[in-house]
Steps between C-alpha positions, in 0.01 A plus 500: 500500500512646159785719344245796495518498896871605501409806242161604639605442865793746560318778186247498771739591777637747298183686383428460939841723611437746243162575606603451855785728432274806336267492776726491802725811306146680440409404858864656642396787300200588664620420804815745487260798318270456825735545720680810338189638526415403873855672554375776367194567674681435775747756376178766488340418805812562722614835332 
């Protein structure tokens, strides 16, 4: 095993939980908007 491995090895990690992280906080985000706006229908329907 080459030096390289213990640079290019955990950089790869890295660049994994950052995308990981800026899906799952778009995916939260979509997740909580669609709700508000089921609330809100449901809001509507009932008044």
């Amino acid at each position: 095993m080459t030096a390289g491995h213990f640079i290019f090895i955990p950089a790869v990690l890295l660049v994994g939980i950052v995308i990981g992280w800026i899906l799952g906080s778009r995916a939260a985000g979509d997740a909580y908007a669609a709700e508000l706006r089921r609330r809100e229908e449901r809001r509507k329907r009932e008044s």
